[in-house]
C-alpha positions as CSV (number, residue, x, y, z in Angstrom):
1,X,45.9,60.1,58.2
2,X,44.2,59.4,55.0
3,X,47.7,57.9,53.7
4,X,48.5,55.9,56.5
5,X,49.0,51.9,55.3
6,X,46.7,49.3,56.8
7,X,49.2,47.8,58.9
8,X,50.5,51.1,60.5
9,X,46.9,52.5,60.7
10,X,45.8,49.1,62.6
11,X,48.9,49.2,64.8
12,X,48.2,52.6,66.3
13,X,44.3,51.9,66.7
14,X,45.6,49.1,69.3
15,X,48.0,51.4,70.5
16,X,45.3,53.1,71.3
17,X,42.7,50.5,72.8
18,X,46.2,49.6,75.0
19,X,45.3,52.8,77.2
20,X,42.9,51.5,78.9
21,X,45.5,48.8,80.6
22,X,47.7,51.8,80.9
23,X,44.9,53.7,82.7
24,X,44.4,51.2,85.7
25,X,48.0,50.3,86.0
26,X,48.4,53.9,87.0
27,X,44.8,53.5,89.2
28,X,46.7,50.4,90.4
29,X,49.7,51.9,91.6
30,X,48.0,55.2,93.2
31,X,46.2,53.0,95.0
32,X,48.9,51.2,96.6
33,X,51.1,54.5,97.4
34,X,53.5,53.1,95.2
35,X,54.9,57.0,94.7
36,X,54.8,57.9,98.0
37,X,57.6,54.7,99.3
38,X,59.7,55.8,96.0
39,X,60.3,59.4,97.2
40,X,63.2,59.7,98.4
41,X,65.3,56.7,96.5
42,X,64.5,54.0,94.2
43,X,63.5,50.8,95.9
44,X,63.6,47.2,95.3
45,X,60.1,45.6,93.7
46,X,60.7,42.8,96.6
47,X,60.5,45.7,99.2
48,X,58.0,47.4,97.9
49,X,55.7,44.2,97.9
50,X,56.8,43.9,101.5
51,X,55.5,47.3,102.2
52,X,51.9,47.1,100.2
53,X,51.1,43.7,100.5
54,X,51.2,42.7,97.2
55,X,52.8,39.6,95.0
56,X,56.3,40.6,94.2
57,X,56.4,39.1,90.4
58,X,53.1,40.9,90.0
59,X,53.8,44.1,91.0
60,X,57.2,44.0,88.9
61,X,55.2,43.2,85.4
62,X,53.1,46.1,86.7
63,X,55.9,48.2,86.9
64,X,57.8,47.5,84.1
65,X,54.8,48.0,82.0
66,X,54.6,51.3,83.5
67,X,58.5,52.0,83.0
68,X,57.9,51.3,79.0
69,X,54.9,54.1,79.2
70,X,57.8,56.2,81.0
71,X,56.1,56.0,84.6
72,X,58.9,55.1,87.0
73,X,62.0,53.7,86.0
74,X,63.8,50.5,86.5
75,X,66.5,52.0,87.7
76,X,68.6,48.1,88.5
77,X,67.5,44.5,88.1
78,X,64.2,44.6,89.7
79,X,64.3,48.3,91.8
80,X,62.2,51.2,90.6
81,X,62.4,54.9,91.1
82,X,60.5,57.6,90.3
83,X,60.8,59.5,87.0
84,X,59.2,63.2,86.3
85,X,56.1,61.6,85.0
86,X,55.5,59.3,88.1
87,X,55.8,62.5,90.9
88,X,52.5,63.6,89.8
89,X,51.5,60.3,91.6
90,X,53.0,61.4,94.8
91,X,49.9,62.5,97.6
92,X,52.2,65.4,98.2
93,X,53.2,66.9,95.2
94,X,52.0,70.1,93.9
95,X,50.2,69.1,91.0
96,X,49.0,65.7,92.1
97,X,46.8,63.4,90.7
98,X,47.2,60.5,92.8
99,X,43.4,61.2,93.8
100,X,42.1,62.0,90.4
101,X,43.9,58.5,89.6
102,X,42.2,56.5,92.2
103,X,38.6,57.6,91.7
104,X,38.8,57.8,87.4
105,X,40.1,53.6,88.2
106,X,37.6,52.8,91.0
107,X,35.2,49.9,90.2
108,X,31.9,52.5,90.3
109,X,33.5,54.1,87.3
110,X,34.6,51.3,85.0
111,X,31.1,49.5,85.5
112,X,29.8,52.8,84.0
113,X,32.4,53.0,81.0
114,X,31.6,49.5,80.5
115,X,27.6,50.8,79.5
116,X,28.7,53.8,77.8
117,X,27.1,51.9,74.6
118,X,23.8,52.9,76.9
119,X,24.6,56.5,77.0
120,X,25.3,56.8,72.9
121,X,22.4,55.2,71.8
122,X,20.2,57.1,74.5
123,X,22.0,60.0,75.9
124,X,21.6,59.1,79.5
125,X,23.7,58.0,81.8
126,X,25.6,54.7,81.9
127,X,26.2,55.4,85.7
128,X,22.5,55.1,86.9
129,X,22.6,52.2,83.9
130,X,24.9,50.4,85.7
131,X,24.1,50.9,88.9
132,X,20.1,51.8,89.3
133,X,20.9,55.2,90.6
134,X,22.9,58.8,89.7
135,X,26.2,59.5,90.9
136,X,25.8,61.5,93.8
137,X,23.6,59.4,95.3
138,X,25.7,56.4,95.0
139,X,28.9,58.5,96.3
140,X,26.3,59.3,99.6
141,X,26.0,55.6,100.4
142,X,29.1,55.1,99.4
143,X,31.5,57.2,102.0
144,X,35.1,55.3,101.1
145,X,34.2,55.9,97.4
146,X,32.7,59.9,98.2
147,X,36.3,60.8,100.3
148,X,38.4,59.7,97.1
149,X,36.0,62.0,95.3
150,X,36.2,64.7,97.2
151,X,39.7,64.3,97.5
152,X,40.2,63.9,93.7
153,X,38.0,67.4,93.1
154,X,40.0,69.3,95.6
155,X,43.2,68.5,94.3
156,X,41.6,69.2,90.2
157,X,40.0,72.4,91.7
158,X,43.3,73.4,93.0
159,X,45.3,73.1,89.5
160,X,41.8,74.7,87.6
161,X,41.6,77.3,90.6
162,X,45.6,79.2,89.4
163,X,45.6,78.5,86.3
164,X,42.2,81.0,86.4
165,X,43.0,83.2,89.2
166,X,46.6,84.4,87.2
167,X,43.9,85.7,84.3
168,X,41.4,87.0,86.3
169,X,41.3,90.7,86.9
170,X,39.0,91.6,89.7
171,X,41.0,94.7,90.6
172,X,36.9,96.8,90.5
173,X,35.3,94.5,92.0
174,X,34.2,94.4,95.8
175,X,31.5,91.8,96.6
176,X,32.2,87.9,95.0
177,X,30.3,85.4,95.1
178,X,31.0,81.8,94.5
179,X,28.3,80.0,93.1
180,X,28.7,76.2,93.9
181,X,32.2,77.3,95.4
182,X,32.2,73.6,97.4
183,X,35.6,73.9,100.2
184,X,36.3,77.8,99.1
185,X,39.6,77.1,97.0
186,X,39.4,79.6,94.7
187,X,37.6,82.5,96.9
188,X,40.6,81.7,99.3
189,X,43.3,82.6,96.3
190,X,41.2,85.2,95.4
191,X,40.8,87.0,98.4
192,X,44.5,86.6,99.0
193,X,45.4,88.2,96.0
194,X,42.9,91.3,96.4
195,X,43.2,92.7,99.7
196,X,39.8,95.0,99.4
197,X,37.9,92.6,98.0
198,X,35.4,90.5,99.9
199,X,33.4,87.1,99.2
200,X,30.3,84.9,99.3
201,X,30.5,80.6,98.9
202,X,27.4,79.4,98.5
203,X,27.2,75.4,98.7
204,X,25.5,72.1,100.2
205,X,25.5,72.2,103.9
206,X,28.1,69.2,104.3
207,X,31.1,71.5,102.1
208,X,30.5,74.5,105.3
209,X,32.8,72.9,107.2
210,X,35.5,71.7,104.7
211,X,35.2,75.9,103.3
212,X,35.4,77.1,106.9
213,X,39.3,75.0,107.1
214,X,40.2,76.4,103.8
215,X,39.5,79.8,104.4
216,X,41.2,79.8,107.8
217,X,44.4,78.2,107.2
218,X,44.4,80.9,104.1
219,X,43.9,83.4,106.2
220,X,41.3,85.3,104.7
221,X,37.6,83.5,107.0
222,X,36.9,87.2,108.0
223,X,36.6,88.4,104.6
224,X,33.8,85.9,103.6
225,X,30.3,84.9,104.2
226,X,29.5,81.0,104.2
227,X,25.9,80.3,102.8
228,X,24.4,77.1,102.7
229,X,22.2,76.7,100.2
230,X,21.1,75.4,96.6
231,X,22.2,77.5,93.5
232,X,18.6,76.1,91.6
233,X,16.6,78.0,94.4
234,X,18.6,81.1,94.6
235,X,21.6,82.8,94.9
236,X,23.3,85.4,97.3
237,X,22.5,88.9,96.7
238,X,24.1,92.1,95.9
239,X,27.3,90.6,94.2
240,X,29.2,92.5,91.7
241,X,30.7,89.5,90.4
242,X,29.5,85.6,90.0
243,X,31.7,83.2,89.4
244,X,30.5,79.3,88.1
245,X,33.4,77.1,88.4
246,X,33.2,73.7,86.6
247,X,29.3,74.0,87.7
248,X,27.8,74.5,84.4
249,X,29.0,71.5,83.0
250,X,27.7,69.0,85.6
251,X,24.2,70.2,83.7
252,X,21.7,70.2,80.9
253,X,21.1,73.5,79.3
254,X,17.3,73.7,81.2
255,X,19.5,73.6,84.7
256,X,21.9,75.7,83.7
257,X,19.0,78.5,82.6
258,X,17.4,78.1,86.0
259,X,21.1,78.8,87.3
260,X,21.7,81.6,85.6
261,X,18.7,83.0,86.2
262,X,18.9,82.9,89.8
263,X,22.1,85.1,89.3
264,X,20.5,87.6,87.1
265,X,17.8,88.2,89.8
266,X,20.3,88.6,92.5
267,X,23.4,90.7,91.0
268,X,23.8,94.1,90.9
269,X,22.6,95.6,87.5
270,X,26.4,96.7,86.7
271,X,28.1,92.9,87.8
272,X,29.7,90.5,85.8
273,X,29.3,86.8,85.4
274,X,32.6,84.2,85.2
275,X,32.3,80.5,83.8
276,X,35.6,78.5,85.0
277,X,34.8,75.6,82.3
278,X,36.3,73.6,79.5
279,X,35.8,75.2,76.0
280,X,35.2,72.2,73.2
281,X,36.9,73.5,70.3
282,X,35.7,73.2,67.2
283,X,36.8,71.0,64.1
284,X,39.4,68.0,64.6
285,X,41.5,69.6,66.9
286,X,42.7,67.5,69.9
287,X,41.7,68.6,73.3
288,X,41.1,67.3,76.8
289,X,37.5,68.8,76.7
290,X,36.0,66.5,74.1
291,X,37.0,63.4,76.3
292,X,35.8,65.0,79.5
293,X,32.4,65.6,77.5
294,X,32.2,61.9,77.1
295,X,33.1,61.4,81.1
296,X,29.9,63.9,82.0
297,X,27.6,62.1,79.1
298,X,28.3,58.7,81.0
299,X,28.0,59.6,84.5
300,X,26.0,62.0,85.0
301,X,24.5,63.9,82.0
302,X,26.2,66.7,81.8
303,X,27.9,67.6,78.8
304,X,30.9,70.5,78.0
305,X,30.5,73.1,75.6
306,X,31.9,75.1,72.8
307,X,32.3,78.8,72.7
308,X,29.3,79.4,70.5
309,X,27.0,76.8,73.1
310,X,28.2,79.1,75.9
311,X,27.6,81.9,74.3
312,X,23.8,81.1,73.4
313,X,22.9,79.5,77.2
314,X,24.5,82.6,78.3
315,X,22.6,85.1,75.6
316,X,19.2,83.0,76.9
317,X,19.7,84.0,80.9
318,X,20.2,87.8,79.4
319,X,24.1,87.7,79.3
320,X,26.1,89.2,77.1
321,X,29.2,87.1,76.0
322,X,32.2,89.6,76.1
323,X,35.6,87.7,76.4
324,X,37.1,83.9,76.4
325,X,40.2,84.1,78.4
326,X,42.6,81.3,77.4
327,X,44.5,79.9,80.8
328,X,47.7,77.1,81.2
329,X,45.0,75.0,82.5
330,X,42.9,73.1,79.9
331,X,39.9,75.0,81.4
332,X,39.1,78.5,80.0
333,X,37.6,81.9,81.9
334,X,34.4,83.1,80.2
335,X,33.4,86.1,81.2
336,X,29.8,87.9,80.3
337,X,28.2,91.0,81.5
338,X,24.4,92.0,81.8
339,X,22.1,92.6,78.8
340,X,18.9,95.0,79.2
341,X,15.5,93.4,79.9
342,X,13.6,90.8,81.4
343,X,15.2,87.9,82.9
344,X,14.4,84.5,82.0
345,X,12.6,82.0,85.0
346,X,13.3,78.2,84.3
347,X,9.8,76.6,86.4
348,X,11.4,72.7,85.8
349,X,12.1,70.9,88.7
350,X,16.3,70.1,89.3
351,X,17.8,67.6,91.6
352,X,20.8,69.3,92.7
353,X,23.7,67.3,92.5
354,X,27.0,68.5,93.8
355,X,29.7,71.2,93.8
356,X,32.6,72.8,91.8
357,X,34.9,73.0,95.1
């Protein structure tokens, strides 16, 4: 980088800043289904207007734009089809985002981004800067805004959820629980893929009912126990194995403490803790995890975490760090055992928050 030229150096800055117009085009078009009319054949722009009530010369600079960045494709003079990068987009394709789309574009979040100045110069959050109160609470009074949410997690839970059941090896383990396990998406995989193995999800009272669907249609509801119920207060007993899946990170290390805490009183002196999270790695290297770590910073305070962070937050609940399991996923599988001797209380009062579906 160091020998870069001015003028190529200044050229890919603003390459850069462009992605934020690339960003909401794709909100844009998520929002309007535009994936959904384009899959089965391409379709004119004029049509398309027609069908989503929108100004045809608009939505054609919006999708041309896209078609440069290689989302969609004009396939003739003013008709657009799909290309690889656009069926993501689709509500019904296996590894959508249209959801994850339409909530990172949705007003509540740019207002934050647009205070994330807040959050650098005083490491809180530029959510409750912007808009007098935390996430979740806004997402509770806000029930369009929470379904996209919801939707959104579910469909990231179910990409995270294989790519760290295929490294997973519970093949001596009997009793799991799933701490903060929200709808029950990875319990159901996992239960599917050991037969003798049964379950626990502990979660908010409003994800019971979302987990009990899951489970069914899985085929696997008589092989686990529903508990609702707040992870900072306690935790299931008797399990064998824990699993936190993208729950640490929502927190500060104090919460996480209490957290794990609450598992070491209630597992069995022989179990296992698993952390489903993002691992920052270290140095200059490029990875999802140091951008998402700006995304918790700004709305709600929570912050991702290198191997070494893990490892001590982990070491101070009396866990012993034993293995980092890598996954196709840009999450990682951390899995600790139980050290000898006392086990740490955390007395400071939490607000819980949410779930890690």
């Amino acid at each position: 980088m160091a020998g870069i030229d001015h003028e190529v150096r200044s050229t890919r800055l603003a390459r850069m800043m462009d992605g934020v117009l690339v960003a909401q085009l794709i909100h844009v078009v998520a929002e309007l289904g535009i994936a959904d009319l384009l899959r089965d054949q391409p379709m004119p722009v004029a049509q398309l207007a027609r069908r989503t009530g929108t100004d045809p010369d608009a939505l054609y600079r919006a999708l041309r734009a896209l078609a440069g960045e290689g989302v969609f494709t004009e396939s003739g003079p003013r008709t657009f089809g799909l290309t690889p990068l656009a069926e993501p987009l689709r509500t019904d394709a296996p590894d959508s985002v249209r959801n994850i789309a339409r909530m990172r574009g949705g007003r509540e979040h740019w207002l934050a981004w647009a205070e994330l100045q807040h959050s650098i110069r005083t490491g809180s959050s530029a959510f409750r800067h912007a808009h007098g109160t935390d996430l979740w609470t806004y997402l509770a009074s806000h029930p369009d805004q929470a379904a996209v949410f919801d939707r959104a997690m579910g469909d990231d839970a179910q990409h995270i959820h294989a790519a760290a059941a295929s490294v997973l090896d519970l093949s001596d383990v009997s009793r799991l629980v799933d701490v903060g396990g929200g709808h029950g998406y990875l319990v159901a995989r996992l239960l599917r893929r050991y037969p003798e193995l049964s379950a626990v999800v502990l979660d908010q009272p409003h994800t019971m009912q979302g987990a009990e669907r899951v489970l069914a249609e899985a085929g696997v509801r008589d092989r686990c126990e529903l508990v609702a119920g707040d992870f900072l207060d306690s935790v299931p007993t008797g399990g064998d194995a824990y699993v936190l899946s993208r729950i640490l990170h929502d927190w500060d290390d104090q919460a996480c403490l209490r957290v794990l805490g609450n598992i070491r009183h209630a597992m069995a002196a022989a179990g296992q803790v698993i952390v489903v999270d993002s691992v920052v790695p270290e140095g200059d290297t490029q990875h999802s995890a140091k951008l998402v770590d700006i995304i918790m910073l700004a709305l709600n305070e929570g912050r991702e975490r290198s191997e070494a962070e893990l490892a001590t937050l982990l070491e101070a609940a009396r866990l012993r760090h034993t293995a980092t399991l890598d996954t196709s996923s840009h999450i990682s599988v951390i899995i600790s055992d139980v050290q000898p001797g006392n086990i740490p209380t955390c007395t400071r009062e939490v607000e819980h928050t949410g779930s890690g579906q």
